[in-house]
Backbone as a ProteinNet text record, in pm:
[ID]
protein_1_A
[PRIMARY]
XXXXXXXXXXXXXXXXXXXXXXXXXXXXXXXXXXXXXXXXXXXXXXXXXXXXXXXXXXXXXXXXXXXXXXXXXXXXXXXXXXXXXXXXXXXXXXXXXXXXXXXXXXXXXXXXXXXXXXXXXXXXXXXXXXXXXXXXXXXXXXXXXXXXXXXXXXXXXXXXXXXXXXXXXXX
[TERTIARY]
6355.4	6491.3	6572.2	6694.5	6801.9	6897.1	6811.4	6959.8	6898.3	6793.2	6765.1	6810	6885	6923.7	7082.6	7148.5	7302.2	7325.4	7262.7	7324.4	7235.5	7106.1	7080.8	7141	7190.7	7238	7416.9	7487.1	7555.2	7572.6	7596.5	7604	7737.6	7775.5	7890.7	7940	8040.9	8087.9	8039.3	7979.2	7914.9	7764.5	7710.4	7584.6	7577.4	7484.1	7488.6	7382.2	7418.5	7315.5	7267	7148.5	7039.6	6948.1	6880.9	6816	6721.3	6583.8	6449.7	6405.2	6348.5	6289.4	6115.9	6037.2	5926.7	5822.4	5752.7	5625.7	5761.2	5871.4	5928.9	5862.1	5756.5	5739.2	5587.2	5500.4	5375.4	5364.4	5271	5262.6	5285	5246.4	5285.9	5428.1	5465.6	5622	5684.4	5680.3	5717.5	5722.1	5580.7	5560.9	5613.2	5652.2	5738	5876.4	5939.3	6077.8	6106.4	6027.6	6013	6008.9	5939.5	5919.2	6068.5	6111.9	6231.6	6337.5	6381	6486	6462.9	6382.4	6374.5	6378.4	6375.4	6389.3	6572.5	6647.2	6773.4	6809.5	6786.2	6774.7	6812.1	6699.9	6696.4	6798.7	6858	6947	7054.7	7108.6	7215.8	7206.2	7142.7	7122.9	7121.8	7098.1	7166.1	7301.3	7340.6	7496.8	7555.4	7609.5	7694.9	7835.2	7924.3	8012.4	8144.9	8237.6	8351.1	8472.5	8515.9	8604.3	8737.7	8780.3	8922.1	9061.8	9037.2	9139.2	9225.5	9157.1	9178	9164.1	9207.8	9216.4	9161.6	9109.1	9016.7	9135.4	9175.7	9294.5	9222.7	9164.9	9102.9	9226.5	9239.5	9311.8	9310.5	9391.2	9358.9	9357.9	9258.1	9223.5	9216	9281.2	9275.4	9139.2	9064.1	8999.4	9006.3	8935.7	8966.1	8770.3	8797.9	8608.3	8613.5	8583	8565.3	8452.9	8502.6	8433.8	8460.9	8342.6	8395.4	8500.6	8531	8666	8763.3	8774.4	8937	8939.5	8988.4	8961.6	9074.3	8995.9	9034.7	9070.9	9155.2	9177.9	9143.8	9091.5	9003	9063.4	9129.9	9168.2	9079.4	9024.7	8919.8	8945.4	8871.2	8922.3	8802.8	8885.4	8782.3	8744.4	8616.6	8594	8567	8592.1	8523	8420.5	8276.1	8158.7	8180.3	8083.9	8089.1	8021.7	7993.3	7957.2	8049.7	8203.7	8324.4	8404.6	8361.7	8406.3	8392.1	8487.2	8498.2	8369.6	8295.3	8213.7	8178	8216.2	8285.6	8232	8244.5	8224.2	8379.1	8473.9	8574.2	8673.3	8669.8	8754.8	8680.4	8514.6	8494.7	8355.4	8367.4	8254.8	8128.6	8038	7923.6	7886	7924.9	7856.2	7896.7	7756.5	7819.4	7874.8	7916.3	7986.1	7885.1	7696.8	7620.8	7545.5	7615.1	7532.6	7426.7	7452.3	7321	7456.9	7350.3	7388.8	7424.5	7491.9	7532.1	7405.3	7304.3	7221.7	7259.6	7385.4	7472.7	7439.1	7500.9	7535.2	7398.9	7340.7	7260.8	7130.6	7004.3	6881.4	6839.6	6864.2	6790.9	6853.7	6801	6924.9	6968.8	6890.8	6942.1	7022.2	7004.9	7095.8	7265.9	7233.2	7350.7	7417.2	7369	7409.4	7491.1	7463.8	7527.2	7616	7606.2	7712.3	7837.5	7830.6	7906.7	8019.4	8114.9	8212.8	8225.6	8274.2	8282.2	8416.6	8483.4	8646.3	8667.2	8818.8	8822.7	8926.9	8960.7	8977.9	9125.6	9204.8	9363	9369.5	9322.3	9305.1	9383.9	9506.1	9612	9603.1	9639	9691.6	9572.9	9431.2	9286.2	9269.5	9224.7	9139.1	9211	9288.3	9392.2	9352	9319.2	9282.3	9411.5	9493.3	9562	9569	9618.2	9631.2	9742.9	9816.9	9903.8	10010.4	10142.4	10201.1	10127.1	10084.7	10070.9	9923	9809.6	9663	9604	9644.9	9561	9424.6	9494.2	9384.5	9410.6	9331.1	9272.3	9292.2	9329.2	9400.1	9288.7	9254.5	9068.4	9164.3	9218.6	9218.4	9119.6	9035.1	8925.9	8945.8	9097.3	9079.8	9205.9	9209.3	9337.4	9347.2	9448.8	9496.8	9547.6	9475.3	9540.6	9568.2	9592.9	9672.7	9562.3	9421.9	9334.9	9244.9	9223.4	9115.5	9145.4	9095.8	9075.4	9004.6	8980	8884.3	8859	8743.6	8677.8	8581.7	8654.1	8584.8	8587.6	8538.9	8544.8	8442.9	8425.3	8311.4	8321.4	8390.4	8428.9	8358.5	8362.1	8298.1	8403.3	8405.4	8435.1	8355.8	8505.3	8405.7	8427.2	8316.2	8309.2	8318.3	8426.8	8490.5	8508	8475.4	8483.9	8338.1	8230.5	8111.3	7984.5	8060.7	7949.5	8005.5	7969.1	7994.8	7989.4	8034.8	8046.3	7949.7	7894.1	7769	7826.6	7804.2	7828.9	7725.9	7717.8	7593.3	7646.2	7573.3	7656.9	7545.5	7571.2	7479.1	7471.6
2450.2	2401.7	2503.3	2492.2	2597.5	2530.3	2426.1	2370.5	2363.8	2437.5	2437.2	2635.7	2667.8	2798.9	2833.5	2701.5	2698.4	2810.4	2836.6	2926.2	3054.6	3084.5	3238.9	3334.9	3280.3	3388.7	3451.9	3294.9	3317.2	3380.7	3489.4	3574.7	3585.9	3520	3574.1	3747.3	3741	3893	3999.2	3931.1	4008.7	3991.5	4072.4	4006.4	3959.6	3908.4	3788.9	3859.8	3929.8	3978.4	3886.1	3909.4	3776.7	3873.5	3787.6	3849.2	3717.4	3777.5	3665	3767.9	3675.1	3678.5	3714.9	3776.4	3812	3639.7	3649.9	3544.8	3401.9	3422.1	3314.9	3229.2	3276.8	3212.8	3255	3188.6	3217.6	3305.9	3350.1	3485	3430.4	3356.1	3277.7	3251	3195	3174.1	3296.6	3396.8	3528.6	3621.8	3600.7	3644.7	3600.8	3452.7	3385.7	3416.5	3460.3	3471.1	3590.3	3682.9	3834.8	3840.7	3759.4	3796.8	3716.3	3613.5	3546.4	3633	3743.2	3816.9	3949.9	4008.7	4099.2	4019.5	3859.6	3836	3806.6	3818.4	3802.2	3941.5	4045.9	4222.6	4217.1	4201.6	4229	4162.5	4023.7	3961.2	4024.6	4107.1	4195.1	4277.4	4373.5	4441.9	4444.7	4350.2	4323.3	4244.1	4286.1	4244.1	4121.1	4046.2	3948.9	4016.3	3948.1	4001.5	3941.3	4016.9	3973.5	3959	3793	3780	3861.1	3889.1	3906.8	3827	3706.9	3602.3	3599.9	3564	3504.4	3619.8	3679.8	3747.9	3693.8	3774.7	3738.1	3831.1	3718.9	3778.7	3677.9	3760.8	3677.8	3653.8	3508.9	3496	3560.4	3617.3	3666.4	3543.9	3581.9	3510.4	3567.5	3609.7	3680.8	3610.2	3655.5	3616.4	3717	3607.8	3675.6	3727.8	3811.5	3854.3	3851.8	3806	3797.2	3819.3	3898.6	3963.1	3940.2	4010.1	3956.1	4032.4	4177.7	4249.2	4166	4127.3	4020.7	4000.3	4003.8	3970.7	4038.6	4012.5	4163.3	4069.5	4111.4	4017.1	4099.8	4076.1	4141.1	4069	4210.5	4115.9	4118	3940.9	3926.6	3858.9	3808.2	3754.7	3638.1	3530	3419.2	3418.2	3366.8	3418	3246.2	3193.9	3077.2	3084.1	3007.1	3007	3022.1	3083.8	3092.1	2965.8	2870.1	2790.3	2674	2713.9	2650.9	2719.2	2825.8	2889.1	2866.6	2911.7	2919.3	3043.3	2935.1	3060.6	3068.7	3163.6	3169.2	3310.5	3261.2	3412.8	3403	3469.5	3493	3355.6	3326.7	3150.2	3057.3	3035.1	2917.5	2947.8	2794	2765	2822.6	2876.6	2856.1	2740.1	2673	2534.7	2435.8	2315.5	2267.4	2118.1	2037.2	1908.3	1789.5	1859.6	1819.4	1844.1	1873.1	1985.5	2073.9	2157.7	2232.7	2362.1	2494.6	2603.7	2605.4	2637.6	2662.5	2799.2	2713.4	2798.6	2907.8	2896	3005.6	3111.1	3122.7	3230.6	3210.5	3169.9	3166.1	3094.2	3200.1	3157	3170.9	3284.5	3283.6	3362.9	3384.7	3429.7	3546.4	3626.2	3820	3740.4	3701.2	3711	3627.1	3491.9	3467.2	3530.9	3628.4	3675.9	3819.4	3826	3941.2	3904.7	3826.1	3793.4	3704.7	3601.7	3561.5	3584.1	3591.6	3623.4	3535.4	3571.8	3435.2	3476.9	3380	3443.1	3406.2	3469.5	3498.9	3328.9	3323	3158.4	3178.8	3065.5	3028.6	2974.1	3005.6	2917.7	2806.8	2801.2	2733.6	2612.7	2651.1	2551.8	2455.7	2549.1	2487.6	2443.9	2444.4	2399.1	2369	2390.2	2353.3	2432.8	2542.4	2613.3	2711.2	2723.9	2811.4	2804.4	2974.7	3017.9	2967.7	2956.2	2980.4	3112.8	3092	3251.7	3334.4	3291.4	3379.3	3417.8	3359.1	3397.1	3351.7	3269.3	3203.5	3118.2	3044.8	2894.9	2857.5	2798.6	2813.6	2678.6	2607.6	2488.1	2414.4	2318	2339	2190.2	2087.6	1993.4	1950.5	1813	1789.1	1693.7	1683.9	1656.3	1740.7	1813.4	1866.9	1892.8	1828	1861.1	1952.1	2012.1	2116.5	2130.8	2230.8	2253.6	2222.7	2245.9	2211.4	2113.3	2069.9	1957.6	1909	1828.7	1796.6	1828.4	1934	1938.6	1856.1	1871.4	1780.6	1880.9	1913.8	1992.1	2151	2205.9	2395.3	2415.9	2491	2547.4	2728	2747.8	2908.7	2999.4	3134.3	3213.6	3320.5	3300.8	3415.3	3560.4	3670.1	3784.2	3895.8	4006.9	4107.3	4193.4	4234.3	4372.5	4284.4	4388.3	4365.1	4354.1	4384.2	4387.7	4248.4	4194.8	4117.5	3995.2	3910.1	3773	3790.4	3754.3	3769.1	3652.3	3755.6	3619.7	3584.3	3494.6	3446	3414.7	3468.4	3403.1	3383.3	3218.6	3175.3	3235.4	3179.3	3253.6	3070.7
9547.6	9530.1	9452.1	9487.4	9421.5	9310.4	9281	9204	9054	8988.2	8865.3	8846.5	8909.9	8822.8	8806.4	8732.8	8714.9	8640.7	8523	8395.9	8442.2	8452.1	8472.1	8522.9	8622	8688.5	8730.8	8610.3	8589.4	8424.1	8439.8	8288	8236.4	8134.3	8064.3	8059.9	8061	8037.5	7942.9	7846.5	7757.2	7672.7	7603.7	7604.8	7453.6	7424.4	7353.6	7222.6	7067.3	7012.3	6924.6	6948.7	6897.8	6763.6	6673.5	6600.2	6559.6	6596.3	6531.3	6434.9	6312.7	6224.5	6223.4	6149.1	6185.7	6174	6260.9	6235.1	6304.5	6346.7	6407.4	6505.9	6606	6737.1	6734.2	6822.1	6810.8	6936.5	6948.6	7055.4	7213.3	7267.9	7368.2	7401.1	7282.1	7292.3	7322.6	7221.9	7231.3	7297.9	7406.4	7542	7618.5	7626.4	7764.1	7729.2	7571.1	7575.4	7669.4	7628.1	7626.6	7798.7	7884	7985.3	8055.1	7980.3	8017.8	8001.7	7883.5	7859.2	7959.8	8004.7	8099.1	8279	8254.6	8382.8	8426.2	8249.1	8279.9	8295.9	8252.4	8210.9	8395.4	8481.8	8604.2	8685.5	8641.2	8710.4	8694.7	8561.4	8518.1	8611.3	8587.5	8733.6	8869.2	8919.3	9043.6	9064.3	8910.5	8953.5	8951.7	8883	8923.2	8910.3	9044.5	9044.6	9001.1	8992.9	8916.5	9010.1	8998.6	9115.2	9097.7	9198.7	9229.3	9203.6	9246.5	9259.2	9123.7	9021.5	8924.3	8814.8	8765	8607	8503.6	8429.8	8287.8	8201.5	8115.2	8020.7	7913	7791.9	7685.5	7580.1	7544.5	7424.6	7328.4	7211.3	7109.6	7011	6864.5	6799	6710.5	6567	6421	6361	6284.2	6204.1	6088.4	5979.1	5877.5	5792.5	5790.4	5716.3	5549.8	5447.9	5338.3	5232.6	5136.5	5049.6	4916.7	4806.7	4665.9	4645.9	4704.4	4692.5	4768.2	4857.6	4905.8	5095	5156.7	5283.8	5313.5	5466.7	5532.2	5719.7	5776	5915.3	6048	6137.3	6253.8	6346.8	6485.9	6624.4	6677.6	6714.5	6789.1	6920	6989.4	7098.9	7166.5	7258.6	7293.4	7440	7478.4	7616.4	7693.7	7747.8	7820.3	7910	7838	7900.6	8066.9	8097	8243.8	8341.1	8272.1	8339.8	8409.8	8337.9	8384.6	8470.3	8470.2	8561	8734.4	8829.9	8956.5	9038.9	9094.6	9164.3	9288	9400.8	9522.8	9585.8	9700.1	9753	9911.2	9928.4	9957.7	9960.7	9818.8	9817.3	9861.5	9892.4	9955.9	9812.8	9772.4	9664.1	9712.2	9630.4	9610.9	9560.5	9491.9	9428.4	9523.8	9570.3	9653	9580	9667.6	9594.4	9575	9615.5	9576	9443.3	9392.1	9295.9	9270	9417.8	9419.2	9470.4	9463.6	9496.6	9698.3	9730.5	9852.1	9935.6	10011.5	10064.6	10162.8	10156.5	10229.7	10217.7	10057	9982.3	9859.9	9883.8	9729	9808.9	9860.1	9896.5	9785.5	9659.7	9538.8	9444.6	9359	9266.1	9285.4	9325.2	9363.8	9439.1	9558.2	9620.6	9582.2	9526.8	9493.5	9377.2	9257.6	9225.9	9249.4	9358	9447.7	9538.6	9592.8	9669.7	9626.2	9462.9	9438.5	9342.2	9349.7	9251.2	9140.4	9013.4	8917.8	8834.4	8863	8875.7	8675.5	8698.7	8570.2	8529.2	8383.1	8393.9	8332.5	8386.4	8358.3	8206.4	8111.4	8022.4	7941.2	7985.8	7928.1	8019.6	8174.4	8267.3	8283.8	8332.8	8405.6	8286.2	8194.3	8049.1	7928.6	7956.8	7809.1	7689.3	7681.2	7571.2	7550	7461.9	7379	7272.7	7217.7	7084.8	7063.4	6930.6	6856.1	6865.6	6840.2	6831.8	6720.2	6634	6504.9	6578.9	6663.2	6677.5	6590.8	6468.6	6402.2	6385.9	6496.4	6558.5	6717.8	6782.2	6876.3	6919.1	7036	7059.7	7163.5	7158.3	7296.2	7381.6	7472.6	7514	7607.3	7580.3	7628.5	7756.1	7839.9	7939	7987.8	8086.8	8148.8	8307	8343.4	8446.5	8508.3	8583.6	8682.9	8813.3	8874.2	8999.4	9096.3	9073.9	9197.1	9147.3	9036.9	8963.3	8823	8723.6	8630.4	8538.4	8466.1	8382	8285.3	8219.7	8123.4	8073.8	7922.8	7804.7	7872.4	7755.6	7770.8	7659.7	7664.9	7553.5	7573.5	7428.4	7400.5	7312.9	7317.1	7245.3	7195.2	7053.9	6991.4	6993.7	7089.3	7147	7003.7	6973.6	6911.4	6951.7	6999.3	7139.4	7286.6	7364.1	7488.4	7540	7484.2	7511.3	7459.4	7350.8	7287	7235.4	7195.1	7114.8	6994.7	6894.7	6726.4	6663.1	6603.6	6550.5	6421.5	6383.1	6260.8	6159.6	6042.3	5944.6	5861.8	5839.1	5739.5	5642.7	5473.5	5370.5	5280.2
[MASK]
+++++++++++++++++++++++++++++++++++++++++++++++++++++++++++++++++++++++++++++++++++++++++++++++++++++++++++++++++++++++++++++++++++++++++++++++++++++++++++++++++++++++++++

């Protein structure tokens, strides 16, 4: 069946830096992560592609970084999970209205990750997410109406460039 690989092979725009601790996981675990993060390594590699239709224009978002010397403000920017995203191969879904992958375009993941586009997101109109004029704060509405459907919820990531997600530790 094709309908247990929603998120693998859809990859966010950027990658995600992780950090484990020593003696975290027992060797088993550590081996199945390990063989799990090189099985996403390879899905990168064959590409998921980036739709056309739709533009990826990331909100901006100021944050501020703080120290015992005084704080300091960073333009950062927010990305919407890709799992809300539109994913298509020339305007006609890959996802079907069964909730499974469209055996069309997606016998398995190379392949639907190659052949499908995953368009970039409207974020104001489709999801109701906007900034502020100032970039301060970040506006999320958890039901919105749009031009082709209804959404319900978003789930965002504060990006660290154009390449990565911003981790946060707290102390």
């Amino acid at each position: 069946s094709t309908k247990g690989f929603a998120i693998p092979f859809v990859l966010a725009p950027a990658r995600v830096r992780r950090e484990f601790g020593p003696n975290v996981m027992s060797a088993s675990v550590s081996t199945l992560l390990q063989l799990a993060l090189l099985g996403f390594q390879m899905l990168e590699a064959a590409g998921q592609q980036a739709g056309t239709l739709q533009p990826e224009v990331h909100p901006e978002l100021w944050l501020q970084e703080c120290t015992g010397s005084g704080c300091e403000k960073h333009k950062n920017c927010i990305v919407l999970d890709a799992n809300w995203r539109w994913v298509n191969k020339g305007g006609q879904n890959c996802y079907t209205d069964q909730d499974t992958w469209d055996p069309t375009f997606c016998s398995d993941l190379a392949a639907c990750a190659s052949t499908c586009d995953v368009e970039g997101a409207d974020y104001a109109s489709t999801y109701g997410v906007t900034a502020d004029s100032s970039n301060n704060d970040v506006s999320l509405k958890f039901v919105t109406k749009g031009a082709y459907s209804t959404n319900y919820g978003s789930r965002l990531y504060v990006m660290d460039g154009e390449e990565t997600y911003n981790m946060f530790k707290l102390n």
